[in-house]
Structure formats: C-alpha cells, structure tokens
C-alpha positions as CSV (number, residue, x, y, z in Angstrom):
1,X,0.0,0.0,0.0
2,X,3.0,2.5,0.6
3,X,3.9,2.5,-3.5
4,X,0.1,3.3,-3.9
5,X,0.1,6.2,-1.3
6,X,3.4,7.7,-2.4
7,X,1.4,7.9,-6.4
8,X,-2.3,9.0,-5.4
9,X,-3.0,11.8,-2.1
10,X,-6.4,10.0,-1.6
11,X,-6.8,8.0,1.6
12,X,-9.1,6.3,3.7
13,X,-11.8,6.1,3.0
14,X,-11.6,7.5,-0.4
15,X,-8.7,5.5,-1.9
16,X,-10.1,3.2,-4.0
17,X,-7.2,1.1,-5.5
18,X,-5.4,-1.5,-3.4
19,X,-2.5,-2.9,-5.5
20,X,-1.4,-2.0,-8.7
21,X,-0.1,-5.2,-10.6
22,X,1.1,-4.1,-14.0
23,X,1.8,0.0,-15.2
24,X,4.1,1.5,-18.0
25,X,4.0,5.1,-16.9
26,X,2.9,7.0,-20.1
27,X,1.2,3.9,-21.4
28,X,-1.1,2.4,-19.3
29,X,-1.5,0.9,-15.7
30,X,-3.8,-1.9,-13.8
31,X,-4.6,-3.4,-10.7
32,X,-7.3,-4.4,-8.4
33,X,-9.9,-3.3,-5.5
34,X,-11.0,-5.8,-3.1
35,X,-14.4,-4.4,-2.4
36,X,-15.1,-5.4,1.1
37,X,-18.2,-6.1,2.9
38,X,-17.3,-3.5,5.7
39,X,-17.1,-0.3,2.7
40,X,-18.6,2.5,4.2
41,X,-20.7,3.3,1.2
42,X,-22.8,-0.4,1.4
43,X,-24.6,0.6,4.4
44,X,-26.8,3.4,2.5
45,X,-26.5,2.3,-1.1
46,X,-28.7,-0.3,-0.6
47,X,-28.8,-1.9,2.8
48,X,-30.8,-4.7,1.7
49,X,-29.0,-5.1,-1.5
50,X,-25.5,-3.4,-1.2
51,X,-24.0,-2.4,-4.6
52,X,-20.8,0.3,-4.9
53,X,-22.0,3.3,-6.7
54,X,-21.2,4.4,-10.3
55,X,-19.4,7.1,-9.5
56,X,-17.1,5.6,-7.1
57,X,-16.4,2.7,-10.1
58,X,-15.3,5.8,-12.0
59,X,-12.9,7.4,-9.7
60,X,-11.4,4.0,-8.9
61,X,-10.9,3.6,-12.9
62,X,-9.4,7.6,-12.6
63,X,-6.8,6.3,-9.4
64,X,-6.0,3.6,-11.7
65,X,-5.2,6.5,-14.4
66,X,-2.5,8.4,-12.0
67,X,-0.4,5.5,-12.2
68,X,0.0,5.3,-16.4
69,X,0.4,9.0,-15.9
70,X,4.8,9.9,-17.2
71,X,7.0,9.8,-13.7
72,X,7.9,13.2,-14.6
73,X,4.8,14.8,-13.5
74,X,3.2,15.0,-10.1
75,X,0.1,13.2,-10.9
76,X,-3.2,14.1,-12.0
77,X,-6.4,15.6,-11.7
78,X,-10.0,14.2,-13.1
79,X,-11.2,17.5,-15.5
80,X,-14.0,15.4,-17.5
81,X,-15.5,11.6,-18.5
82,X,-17.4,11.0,-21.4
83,X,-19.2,8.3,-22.7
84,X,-19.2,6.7,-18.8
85,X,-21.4,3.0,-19.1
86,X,-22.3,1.1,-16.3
87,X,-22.9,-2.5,-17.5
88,X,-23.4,-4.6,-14.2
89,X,-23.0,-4.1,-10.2
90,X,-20.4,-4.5,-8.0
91,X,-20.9,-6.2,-4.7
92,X,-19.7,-6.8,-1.6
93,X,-16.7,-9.5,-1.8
94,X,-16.2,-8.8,-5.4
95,X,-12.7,-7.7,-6.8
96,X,-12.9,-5.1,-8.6
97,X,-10.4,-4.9,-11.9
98,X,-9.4,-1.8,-12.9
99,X,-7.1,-0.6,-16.3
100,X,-6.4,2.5,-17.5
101,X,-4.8,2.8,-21.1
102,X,-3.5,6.7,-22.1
103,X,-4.9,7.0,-25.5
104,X,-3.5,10.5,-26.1
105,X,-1.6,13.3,-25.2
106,X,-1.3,17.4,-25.8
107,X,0.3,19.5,-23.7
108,X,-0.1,18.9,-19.8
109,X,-3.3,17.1,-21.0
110,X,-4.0,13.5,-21.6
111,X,-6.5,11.1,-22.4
112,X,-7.5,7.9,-21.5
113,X,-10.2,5.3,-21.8
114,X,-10.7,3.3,-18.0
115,X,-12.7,0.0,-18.0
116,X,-13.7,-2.0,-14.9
117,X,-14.2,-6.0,-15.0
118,X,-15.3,-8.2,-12.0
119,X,-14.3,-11.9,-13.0
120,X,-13.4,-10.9,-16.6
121,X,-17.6,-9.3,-16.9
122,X,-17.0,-5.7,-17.8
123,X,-18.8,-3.7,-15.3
124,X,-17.4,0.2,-16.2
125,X,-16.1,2.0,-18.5
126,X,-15.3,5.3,-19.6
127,X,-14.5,5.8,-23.4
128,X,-12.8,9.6,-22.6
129,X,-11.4,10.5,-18.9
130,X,-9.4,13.8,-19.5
131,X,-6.7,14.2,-16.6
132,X,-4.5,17.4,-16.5
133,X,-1.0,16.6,-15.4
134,X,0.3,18.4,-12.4
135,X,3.8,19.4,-12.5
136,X,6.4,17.9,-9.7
C-alpha cells in the first residue's frame, strides 16, 4: 500500500485502488480493489442489497489512471469523462479490476479510456477521462 500512497494523495476512505499489478507510466496501468463487505458506502446504497455506486467505479478507474500517468509529472487531476457506461454491479466481496490505457496526449493534458471488469464481466467504462497533469 506504501507505492500506492506515495502515487495517489487519496486516503481512507476515499482510496479506491489496493495494488497496482502491471503500469508502464505514459502507457497504461492496472490493478485491483478488493471491495469489502465492511465499505462504508454499502450501508446506504442499498442496505438490503449493497452495490458500490457508479461514481465511485469511476474514480477508482481515474486512481487507476494516476499510475500510467509519465514519472515526470506530479500526478493528475480528473477535469471530465465521457461516454461513462455502467454495464453490471459490484458487490460486496467482489474484486474489482481496474485498467487504464493513455490514448492521447497534448500539452499537460491527456486522455485515456478506464474500463472495470469483475471476474473478466465488464462492469465500467469510460471511453474519454481527460486528466490534467500536475507538475512535480
């Protein structure tokens, strides 16, 4: 966990990646949540059916994106997502898989497309996530 906190500033209880197994920085990056059944979000989103929301599917996919981001930036902040589908739910016990691919780049500005699979079923994706690249 101390490579992922040294890349992202989130933390409890708003990090959202647990390992990162594979990244080429300026390429692409991916890795895993565990989604547990103690996340703080299951108890109001739906207590008698538990589900993570949508949006926190996407800023999981946009942690994922800070770690294909070039080593010679500081990271990156989320500006815009479109085309953003959610195809199935994520529940509790369920890993999460999370990839981020850079499809583009201009200036301090890149693009990428982030998809989310639980046991190889796509449950995410977002065709466009625009990140602006903070310098170090």
């Amino acid at each position: 966990m101390s490579d992922i906190t040294a890349t992202l500033p989130h933390r409890f209880p708003f990090l959202f990646v647990d390992r990162v197994t594979e990244s080429e920085p300026g390429k692409f990056a991916r890795g895993y949540k565990n989604v547990s059944h103690n996340e703080w979000f299951f108890s109001g989103h739906f207590p008698n059916d538990p589900i993570m929301p949508g949006l926190l599917i996407a800023e999981a996919m946009a942690q994922m994106g800070a770690f294909a981001v070039s080593t010679s930036f500081g990271g990156g902040l989320l500006v815009s997502v479109k085309d953003l589908q959610f195809k199935a739910s994520v529940k509790p016990g369920d890993r999460l898989d999370l990839s981020f691919e850079i499809i583009s780049e201009r200036g301090p500005f890149l693009t990428g497309k982030g998809v989310a699979t639980v046991d190889g079923k796509l449950v995410a994706r977002a065709d466009e996530m625009l990140i602006f690249r903070q310098p170090k």
